[in-house]
C-alpha positions as CSV (number, residue, x, y, z in Angstrom):
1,X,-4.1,-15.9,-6.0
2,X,-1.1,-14.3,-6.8
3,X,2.1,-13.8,-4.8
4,X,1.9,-10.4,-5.9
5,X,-0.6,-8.1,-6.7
6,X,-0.7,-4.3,-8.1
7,X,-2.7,-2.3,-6.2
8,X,-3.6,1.7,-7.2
9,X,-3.8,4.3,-4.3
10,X,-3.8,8.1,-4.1
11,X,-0.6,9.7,-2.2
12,X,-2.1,11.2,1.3
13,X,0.8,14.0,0.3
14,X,0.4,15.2,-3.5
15,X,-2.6,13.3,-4.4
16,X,-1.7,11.5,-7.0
17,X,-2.5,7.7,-8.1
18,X,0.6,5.8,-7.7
19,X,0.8,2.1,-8.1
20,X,2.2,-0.3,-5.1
21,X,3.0,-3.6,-5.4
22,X,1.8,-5.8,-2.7
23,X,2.9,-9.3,-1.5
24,X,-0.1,-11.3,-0.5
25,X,1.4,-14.1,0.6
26,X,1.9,-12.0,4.0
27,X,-1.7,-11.8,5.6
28,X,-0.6,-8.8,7.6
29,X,2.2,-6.0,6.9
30,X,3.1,-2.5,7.8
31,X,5.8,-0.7,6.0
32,X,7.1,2.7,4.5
33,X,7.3,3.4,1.0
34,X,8.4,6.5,-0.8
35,X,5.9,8.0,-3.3
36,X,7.0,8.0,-6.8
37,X,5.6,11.6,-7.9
38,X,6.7,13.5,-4.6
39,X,9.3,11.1,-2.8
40,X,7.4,11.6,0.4
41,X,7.3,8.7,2.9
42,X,3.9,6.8,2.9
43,X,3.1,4.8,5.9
44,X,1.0,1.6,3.9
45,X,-0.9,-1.3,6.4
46,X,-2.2,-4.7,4.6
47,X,-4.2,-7.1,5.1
48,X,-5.5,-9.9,3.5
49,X,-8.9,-11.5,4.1
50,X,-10.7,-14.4,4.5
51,X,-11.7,-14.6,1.1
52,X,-7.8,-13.2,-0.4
53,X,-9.1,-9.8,-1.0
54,X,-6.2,-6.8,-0.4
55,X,-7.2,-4.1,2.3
56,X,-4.7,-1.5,1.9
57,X,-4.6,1.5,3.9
58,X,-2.3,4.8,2.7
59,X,-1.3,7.6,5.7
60,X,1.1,10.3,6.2
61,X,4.0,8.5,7.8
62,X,3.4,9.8,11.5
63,X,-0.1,9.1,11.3
């Protein structure tokens, strides 16, 4: 797999699909990223199975 892999969510703000860029070599991360339509702060969790497959999670940032 990939170090990195692009991964398409919808902004828990404005809706819209904007693209994050996740590094899988990391089985488990939590971070804030700004979305690229409305600039609000997106709390995003991953994870990384078993089998290499990306669970990503999208919140509002105090969520």
């Amino acid at each position: 797999m990939n170090e990195l892999d692009s991964q398409k969510v919808h902004c828990p703000y404005c809706g819209e699909v904007i693209e994050l860029v996740v590094d899988c070599s990391v089985e488990q991360q939590s971070y804030i990223e700004d979305c690229e339509v409305c600039c609000c702060p997106i709390g995003v969790d991953v994870s990384i199975d078993n089998e290499g497959q990306v669970l990503l999670n999208v919140s509002h940032e105090n969520e």
